[in-house]
Backbone as a ProteinNet text record, in pm:
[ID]
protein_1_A
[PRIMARY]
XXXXXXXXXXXXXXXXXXXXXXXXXXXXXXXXXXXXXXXXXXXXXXXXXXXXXXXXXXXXXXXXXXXXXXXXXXXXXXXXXXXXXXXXXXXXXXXXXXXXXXXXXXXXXXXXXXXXXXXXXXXXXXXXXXXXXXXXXXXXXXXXXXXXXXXXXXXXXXXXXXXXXXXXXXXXXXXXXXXXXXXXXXXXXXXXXXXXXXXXXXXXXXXXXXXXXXXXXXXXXXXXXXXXXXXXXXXXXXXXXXXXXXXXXXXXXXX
[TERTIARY]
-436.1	-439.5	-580.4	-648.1	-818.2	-844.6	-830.2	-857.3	-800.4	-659.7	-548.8	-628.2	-708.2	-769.3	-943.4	-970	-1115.1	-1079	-1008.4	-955.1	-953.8	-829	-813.5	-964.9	-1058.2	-1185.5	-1286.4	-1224	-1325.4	-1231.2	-1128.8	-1067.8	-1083.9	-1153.4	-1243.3	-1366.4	-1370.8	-1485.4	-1618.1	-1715.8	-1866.6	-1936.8	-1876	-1968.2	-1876.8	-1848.6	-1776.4	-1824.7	-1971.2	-2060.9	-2141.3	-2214.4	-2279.5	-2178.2	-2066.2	-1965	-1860.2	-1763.8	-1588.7	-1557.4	-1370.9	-1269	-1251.1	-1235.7	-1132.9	-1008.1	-884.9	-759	-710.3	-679.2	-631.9	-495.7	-423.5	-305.6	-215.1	-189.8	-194.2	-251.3	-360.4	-441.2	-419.1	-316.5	-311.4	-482.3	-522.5	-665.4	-754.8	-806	-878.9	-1016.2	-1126.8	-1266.4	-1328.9	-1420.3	-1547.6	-1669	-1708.7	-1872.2	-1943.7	-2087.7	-2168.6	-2298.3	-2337	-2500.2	-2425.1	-2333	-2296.1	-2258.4	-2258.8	-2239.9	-2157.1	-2075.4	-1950.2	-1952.9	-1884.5	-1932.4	-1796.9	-1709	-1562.1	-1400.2	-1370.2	-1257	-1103.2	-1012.4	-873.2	-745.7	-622.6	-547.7	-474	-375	-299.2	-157.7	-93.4	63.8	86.6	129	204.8	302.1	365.3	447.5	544	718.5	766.8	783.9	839.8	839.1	909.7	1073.5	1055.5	1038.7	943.9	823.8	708.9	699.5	524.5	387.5	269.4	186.5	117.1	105.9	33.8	-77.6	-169.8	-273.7	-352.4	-469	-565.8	-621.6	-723.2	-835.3	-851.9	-877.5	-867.5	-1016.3	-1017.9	-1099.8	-1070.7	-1115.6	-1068	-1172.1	-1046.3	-1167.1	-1109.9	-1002.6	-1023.1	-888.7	-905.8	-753.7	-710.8	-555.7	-519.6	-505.5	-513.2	-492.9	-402	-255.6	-149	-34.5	-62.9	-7.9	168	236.1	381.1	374	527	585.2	697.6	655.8	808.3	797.4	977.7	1028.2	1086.9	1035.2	1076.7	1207.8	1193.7	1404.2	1520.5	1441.9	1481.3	1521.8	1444.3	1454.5	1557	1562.2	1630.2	1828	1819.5	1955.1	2002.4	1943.5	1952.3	1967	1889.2	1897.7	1919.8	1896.4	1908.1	2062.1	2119.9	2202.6	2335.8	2352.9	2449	2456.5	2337.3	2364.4	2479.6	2381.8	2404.6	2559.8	2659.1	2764.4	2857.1	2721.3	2829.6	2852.5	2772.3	2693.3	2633.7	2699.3	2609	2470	2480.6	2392.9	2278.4	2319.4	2173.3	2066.9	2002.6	1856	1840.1	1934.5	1914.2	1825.4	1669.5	1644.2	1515.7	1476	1472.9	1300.3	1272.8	1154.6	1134.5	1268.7	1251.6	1291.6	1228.8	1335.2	1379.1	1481.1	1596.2	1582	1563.7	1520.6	1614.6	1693.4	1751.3	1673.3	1708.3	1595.4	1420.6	1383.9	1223	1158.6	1166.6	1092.4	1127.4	1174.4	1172.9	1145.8	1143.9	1108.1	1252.8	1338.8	1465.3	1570.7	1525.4	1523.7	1702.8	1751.2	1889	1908.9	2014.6	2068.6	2119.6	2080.2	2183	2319.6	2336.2	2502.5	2567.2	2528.1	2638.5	2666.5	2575.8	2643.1	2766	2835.7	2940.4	2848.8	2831.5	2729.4	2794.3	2955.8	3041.3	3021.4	2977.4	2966.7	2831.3	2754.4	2604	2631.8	2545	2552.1	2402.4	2356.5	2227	2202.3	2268.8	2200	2236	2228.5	2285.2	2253.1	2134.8	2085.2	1943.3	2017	1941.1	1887	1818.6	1744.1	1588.2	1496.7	1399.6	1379	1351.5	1313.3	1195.9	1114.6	1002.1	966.8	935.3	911.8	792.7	782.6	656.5	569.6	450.9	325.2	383.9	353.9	387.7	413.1	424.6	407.7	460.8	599.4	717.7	675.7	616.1	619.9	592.5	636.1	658.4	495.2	413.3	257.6	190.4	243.6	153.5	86.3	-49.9	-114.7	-243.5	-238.5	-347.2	-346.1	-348.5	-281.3	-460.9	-478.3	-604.7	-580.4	-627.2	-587.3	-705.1	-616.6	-611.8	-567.6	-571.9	-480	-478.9	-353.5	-300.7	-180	-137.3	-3.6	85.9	76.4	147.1	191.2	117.9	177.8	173.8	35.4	-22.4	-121.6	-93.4	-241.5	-223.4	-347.3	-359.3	-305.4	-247.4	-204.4	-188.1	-170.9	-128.3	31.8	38.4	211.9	252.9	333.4	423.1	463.2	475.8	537.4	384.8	326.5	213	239.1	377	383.5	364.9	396.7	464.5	309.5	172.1	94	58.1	152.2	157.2	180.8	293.5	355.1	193.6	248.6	140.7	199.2	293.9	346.6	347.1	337.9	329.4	347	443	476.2	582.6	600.9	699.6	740.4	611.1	634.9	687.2	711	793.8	694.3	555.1	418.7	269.8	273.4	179.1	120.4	-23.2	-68.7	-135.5	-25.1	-41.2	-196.8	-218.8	-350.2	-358	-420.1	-398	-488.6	-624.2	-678.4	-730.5	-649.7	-669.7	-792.8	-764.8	-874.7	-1053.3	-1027.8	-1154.4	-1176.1	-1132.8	-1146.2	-1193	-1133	-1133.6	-1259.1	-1335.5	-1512	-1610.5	-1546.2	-1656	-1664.2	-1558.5	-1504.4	-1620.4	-1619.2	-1648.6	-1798	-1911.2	-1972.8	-2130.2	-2113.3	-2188.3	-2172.3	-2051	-2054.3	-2025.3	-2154.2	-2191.1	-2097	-2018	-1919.2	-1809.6	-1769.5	-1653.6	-1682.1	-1712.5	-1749	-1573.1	-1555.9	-1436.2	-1356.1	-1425.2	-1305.4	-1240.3	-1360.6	-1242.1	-1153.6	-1162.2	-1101.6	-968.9	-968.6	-855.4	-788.1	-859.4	-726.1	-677.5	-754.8	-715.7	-573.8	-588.3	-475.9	-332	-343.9	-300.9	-247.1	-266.2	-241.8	-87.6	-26.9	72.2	90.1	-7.6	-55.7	-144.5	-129.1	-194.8	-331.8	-469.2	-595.5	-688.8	-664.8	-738.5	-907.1	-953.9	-1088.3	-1138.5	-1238.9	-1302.1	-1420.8	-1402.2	-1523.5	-1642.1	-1767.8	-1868.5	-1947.9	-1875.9	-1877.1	-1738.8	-1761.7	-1622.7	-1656.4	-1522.1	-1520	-1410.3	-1490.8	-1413.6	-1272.6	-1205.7	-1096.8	-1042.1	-1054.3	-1025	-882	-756.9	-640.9	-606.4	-631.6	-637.5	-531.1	-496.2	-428.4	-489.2	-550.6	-612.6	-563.5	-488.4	-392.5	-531.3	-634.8	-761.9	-841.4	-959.6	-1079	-1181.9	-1294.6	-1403.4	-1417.2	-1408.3	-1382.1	-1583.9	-1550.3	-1717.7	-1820.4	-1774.1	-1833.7	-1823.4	-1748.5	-1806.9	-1694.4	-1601.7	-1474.1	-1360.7	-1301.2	-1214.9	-1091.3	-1023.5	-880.2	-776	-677.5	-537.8	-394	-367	-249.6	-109.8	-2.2	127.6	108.7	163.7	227.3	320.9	297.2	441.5	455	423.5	490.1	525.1	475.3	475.2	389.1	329	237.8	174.6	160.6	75	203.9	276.8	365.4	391.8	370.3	413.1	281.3	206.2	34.6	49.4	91.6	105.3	191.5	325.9	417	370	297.5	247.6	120.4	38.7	-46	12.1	132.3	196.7	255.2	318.6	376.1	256.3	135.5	41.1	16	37.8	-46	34.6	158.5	286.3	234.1	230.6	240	98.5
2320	2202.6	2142.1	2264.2	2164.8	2109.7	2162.4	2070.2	1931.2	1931.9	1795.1	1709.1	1750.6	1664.4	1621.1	1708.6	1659.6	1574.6	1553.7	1491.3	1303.6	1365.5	1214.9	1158.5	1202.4	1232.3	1064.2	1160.1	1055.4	956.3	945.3	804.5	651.8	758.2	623.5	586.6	490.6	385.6	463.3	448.6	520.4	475.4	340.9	304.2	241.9	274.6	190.1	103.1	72.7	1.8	62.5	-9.6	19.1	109.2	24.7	46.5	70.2	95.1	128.3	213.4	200.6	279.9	367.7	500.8	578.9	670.5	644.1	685	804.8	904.1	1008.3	1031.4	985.3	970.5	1160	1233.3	1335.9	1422.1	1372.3	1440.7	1397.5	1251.7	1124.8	1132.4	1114.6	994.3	906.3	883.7	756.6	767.6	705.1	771.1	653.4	582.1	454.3	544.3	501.1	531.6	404.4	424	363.9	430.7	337.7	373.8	491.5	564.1	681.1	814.1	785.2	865.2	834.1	923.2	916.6	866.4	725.2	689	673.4	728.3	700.7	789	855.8	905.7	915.6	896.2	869.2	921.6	940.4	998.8	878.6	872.9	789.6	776.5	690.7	779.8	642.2	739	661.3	663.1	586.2	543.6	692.8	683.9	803.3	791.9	912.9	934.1	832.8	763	652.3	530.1	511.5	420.9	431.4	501.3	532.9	494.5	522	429.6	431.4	336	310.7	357.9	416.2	478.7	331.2	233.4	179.8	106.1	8.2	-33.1	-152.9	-222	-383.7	-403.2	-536.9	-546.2	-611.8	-500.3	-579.3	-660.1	-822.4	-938.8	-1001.6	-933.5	-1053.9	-938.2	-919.7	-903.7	-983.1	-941.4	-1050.6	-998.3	-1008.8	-985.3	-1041.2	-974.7	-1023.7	-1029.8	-964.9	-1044.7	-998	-1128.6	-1153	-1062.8	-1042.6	-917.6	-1021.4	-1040.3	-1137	-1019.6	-983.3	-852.5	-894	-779.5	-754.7	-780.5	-859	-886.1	-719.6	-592.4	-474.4	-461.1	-461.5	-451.9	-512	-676.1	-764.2	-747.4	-716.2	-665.1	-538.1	-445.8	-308.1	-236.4	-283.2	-235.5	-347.9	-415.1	-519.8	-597	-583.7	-691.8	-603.8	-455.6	-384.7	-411.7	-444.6	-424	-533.8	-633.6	-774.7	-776.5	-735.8	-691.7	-628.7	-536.4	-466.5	-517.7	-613.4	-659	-764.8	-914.4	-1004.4	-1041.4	-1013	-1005.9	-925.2	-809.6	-652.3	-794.1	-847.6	-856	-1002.3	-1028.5	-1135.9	-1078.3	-1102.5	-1091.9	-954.5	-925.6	-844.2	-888.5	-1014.5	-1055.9	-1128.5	-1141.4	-1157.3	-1340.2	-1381	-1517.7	-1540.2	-1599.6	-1607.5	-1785.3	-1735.5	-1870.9	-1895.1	-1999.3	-2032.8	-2050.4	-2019.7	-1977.8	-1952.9	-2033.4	-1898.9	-2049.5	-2156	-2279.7	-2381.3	-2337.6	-2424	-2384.6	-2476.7	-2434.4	-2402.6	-2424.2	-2465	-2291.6	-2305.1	-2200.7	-2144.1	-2021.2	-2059.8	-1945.2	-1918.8	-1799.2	-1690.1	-1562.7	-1481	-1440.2	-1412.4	-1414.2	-1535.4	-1634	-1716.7	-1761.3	-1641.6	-1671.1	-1539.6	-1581.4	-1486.9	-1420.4	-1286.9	-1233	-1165.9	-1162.7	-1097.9	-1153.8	-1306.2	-1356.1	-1300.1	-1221.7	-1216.5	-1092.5	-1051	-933.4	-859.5	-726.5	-727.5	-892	-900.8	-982.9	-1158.6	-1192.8	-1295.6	-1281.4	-1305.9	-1286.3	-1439.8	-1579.5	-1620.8	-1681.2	-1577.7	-1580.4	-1514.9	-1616.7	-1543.3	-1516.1	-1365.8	-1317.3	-1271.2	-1299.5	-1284.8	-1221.3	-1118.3	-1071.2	-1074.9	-1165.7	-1232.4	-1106.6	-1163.4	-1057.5	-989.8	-857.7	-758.7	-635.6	-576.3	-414.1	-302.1	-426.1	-342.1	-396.6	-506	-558.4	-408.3	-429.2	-304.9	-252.3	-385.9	-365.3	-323.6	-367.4	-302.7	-429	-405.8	-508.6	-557.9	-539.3	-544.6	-503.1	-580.9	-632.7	-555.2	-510	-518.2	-560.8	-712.8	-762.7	-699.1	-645.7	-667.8	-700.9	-875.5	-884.1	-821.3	-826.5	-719.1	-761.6	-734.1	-763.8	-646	-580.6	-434.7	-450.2	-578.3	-606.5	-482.6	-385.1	-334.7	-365.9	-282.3	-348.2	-244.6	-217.5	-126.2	-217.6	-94.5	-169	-58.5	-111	-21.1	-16	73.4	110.8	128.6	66.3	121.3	230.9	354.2	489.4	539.6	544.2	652.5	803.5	837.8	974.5	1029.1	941.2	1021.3	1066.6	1057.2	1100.6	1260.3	1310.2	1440	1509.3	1456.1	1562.9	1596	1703.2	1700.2	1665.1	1655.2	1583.8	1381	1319.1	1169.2	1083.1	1128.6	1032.1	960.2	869.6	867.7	664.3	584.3	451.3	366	251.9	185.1	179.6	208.9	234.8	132.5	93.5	31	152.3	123.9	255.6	206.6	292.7	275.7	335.5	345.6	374.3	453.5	542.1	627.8	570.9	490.2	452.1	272.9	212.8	63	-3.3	43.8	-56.6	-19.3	113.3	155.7	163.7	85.3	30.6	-91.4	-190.6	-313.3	-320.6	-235.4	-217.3	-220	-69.5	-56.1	-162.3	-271.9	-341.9	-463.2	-499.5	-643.1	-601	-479.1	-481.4	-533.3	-615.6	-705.2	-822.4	-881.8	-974.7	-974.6	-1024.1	-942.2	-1023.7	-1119.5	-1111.9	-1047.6	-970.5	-885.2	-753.8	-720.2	-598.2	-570.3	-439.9	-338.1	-417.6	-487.8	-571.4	-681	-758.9	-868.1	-859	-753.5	-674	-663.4	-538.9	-535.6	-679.8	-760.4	-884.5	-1002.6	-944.8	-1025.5	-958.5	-844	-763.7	-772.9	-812.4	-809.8	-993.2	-1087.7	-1228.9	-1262.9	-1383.2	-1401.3	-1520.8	-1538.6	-1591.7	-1463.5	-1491.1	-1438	-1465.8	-1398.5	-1455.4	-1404.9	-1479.6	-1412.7	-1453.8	-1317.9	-1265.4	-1240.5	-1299.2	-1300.7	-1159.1	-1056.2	-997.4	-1083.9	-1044.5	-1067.7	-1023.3	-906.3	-832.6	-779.5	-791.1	-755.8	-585.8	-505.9	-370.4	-333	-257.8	-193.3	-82	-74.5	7.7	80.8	237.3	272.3	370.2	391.2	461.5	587.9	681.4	818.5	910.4	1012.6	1044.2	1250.2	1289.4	1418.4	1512.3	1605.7	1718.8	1827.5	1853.1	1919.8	1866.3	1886.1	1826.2	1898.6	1859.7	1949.7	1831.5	1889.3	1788.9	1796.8	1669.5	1638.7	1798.7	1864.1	2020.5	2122	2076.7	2173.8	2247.4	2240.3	2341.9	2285.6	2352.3	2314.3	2293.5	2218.7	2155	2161.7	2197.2	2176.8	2108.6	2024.4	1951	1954.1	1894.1	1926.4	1774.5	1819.6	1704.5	1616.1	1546.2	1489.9	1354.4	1307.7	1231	1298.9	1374.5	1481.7	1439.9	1360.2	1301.2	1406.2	1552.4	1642.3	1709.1	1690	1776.8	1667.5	1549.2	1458.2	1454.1	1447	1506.6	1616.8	1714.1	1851.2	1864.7	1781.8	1752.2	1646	1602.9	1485.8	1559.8	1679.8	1721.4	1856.2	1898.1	2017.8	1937.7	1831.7	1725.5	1683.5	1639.5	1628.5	1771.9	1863.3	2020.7	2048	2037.4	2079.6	1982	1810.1	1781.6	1818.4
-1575.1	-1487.6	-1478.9	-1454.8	-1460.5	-1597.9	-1720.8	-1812.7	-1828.3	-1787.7	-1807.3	-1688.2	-1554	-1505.4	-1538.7	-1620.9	-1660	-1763.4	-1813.2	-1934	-1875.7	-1761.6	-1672.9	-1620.1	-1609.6	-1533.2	-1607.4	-1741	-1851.2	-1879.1	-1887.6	-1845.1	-1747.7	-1686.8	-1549.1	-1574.3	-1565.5	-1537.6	-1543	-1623.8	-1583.6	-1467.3	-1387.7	-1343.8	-1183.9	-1038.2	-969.3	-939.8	-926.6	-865.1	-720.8	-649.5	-500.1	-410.8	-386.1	-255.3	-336.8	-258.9	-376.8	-286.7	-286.7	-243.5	-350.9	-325.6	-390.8	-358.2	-397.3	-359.3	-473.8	-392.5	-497.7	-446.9	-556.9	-473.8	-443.4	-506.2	-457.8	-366.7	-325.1	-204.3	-71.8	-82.5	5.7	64.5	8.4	109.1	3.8	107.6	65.7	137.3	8.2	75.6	6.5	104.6	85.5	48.4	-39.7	-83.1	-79.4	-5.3	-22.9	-80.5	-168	-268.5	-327.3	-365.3	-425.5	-269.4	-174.8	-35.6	2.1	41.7	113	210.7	295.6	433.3	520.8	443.8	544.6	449	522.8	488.1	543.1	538.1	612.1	505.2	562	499.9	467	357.3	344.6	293.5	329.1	233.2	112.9	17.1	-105.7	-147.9	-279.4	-323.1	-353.1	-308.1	-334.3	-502.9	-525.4	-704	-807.4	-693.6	-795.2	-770.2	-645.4	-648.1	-624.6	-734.3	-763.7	-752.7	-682.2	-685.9	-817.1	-857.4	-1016.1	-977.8	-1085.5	-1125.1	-1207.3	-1102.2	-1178.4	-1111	-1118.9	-1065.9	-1046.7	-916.4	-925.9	-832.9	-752.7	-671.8	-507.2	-412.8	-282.1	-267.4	-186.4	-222.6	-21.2	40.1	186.1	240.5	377.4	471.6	561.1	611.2	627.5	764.6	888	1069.8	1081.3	1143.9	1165.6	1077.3	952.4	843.9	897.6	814.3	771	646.7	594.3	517.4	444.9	330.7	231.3	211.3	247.4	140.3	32.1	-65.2	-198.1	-252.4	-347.9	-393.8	-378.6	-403.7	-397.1	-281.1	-147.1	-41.3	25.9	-29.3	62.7	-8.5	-131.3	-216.2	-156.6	-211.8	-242	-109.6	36	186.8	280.6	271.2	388.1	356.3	225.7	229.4	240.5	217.4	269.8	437.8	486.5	628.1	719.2	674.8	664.3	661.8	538.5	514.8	606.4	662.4	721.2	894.4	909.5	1054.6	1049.6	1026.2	1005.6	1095.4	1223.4	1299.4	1337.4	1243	1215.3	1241.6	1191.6	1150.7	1321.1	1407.7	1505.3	1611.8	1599.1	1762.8	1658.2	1563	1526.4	1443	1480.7	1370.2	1292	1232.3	1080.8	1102.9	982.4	948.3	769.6	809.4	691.2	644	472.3	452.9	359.9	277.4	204.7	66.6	-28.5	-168.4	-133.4	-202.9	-228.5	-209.2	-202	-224.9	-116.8	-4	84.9	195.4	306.9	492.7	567.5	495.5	552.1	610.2	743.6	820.2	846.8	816.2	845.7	929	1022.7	1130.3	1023.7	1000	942.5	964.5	1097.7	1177.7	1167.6	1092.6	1067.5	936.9	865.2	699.4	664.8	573.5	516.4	411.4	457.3	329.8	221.7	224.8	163	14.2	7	-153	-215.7	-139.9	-187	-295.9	-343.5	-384.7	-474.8	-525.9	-572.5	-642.2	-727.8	-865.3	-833.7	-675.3	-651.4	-488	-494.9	-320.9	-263.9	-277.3	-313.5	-135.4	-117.8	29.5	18.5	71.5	75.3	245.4	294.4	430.4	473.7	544.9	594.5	755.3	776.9	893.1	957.3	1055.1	1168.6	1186.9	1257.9	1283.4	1402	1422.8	1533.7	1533.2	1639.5	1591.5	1491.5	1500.4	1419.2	1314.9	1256	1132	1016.5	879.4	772.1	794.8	762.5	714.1	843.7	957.6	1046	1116.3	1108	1194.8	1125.2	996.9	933	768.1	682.5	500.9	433.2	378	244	93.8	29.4	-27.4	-174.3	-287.4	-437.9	-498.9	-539.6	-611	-694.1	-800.6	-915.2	-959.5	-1038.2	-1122.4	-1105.9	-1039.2	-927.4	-822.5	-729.6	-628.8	-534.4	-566.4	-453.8	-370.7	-251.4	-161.1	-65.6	3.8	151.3	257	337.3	459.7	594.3	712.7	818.3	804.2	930.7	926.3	1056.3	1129.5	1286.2	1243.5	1135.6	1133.4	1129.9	1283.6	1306.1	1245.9	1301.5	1311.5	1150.3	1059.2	944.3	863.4	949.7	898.2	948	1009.3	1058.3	957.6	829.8	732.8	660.4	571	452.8	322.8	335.4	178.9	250.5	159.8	223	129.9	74.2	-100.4	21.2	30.6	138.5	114.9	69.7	32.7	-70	-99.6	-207.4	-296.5	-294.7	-406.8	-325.5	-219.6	-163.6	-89.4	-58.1	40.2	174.7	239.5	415	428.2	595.2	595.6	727.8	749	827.4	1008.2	956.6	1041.5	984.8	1011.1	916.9	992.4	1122.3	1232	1175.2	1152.6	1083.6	980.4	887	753.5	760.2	837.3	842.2	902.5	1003.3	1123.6	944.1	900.8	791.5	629.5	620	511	573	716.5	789.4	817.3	834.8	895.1	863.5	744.2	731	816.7	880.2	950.5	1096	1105.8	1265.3	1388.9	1373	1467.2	1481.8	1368.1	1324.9	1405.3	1561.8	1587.8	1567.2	1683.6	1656.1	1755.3	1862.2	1972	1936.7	1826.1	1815.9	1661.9	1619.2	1508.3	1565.5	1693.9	1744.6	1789.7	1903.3	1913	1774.4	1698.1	1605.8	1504.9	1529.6	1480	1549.5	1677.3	1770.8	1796.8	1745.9	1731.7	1671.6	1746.4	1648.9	1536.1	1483.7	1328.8	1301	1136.4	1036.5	1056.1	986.1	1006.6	881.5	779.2	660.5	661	635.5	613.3	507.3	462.4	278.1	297.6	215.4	261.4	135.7	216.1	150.3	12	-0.3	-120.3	-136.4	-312.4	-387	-379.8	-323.2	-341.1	-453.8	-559.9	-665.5	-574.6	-609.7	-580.8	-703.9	-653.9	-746.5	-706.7	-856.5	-768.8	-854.3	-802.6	-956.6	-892.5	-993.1	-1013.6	-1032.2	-943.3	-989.1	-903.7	-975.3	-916.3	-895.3	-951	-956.9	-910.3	-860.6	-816.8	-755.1	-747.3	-654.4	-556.5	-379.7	-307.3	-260.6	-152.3	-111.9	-74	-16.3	20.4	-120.8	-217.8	-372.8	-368.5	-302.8	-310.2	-421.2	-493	-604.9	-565.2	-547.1	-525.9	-562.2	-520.9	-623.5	-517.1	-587.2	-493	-626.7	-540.4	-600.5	-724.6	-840.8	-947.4	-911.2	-817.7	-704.1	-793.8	-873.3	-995	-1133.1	-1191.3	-1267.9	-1434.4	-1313.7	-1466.5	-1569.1	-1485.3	-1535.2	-1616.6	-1633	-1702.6	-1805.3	-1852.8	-1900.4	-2028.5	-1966.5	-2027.2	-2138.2	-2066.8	-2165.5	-2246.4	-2202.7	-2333.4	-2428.5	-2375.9	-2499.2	-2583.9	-2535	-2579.1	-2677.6	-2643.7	-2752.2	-2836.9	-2806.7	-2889.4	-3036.5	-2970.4	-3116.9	-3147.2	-3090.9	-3124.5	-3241.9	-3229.5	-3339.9	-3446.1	-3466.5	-3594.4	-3665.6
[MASK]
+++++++++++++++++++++++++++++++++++++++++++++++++++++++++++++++++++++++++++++++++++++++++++++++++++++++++++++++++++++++++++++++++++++++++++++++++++++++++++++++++++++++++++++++++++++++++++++++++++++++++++++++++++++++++++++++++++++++++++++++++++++++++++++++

């Protein structure tokens, strides 16, 4: 196992820059370095096994306070539209608003559509759930873009940072303490203390924030490791990339 992760090791970047996130997704956390020093650490949960959090590197560039939640065509088919089915009124009173395709304002009641004609491959509603406690993301978005359509975020499921296993998301990564991400992300800008962090989290509009510097983000994948105190690590293959590795490595050994 330690070789298949020194291997992954030299796969990364020689260089993150000054500042940078790093996420190991088997360890669930997430740790800020500044100048090469560790200056912040938090636990985090990820993507379950078959929605995986991808393994790679973008740049956080702004968050969003308050943010709204367009759910995913998966989400809105695959869970929401059995409900719907079974209860046209599940989602009334509940947050959300129901829009008629993906390109307009045109606002419609869910309890008064027949959802019986919908189905996965024919769901032509886009739904969006308002800023607030219950919202999926929480109270507070960290934006990378990416062609993954990941990003950090908070979560109304406080508790589920009690487990120690935390593969538990659709592949985005929750955040164990977001408010103190967002103090140490902003604290170049000296009106951004921790109070008006909180009411701004706490608003019902969105409130996007540019940080001042681009932070490398990085998202790995190391079942091995020597953690910050020099101690050697071992966490579970909870995607099984490491077994996928070694069959591909007996695989060239044989020809």
């Amino acid at each position: 196992m330690i070789e298949l992760n020194l291997e992954r090791l030299r796969w990364l970047p020689k260089n993150y820059g000054r500042e940078y996130l790093l996420v190991n997704i088997p360890e669930y956390k997430l740790r800020a370095y500044q100048k090469s020093k560790l200056s912040l650490v938090m636990g985090v949960i990820v993507g379950k096994e078959y929605t995986s959090t991808p393994v790679f590197c973008d740049t956080l560039r702004y968050l969003v306070f308050s943010p709204t939640w367009t759910v995913p065509h998966s989400i809105k088919s695959e869970e929401m539209l059995p409900r719907l089915q079974r209860d046209s009124s599940y989602y009334s009173g509940k947050n959300y608003k129901f829009y008629k395709g993906w390109h307009t304002d045109q606002e419609i009641e869910p309890s008064l559509v027949d959802w019986s004609q919908y189905s996965i491959d024919h769901f032509p509603f886009n739904v969006v759930q308002q800023p607030g406690p219950g919202n999926a993301l929480g109270l507070v978005k960290f934006i990378m873009p990416n062609n993954h359509s990941i990003y950090l975020h908070d979560t109304p499921t406080d508790h589920l940072f009690e487990r120690t296993e935390r593969a538990l998301s659709h592949g985005c990564i929750r955040l164990e303490e977001p408010a103190l991400l967002a103090q140490y992300l902003l604290r170049d800008q000296k009106s951004w203390d921790i109070n008006k962090i909180l009411a701004a989290m706490h608003k019902d509009e969105p409130e996007r924030v540019y940080f001042k510097k681009n932070y490398h983000v990085q998202l790995t994948y190391l079942t091995s490791f020597v953690d910050e105190f020099g101690l050697i690590n071992f966490r579970d293959d909870i995607y099984g990339h490491d077994r996928a590795q070694m069959t591909e490595i007996n695989t060239i050994a044989l020809k």
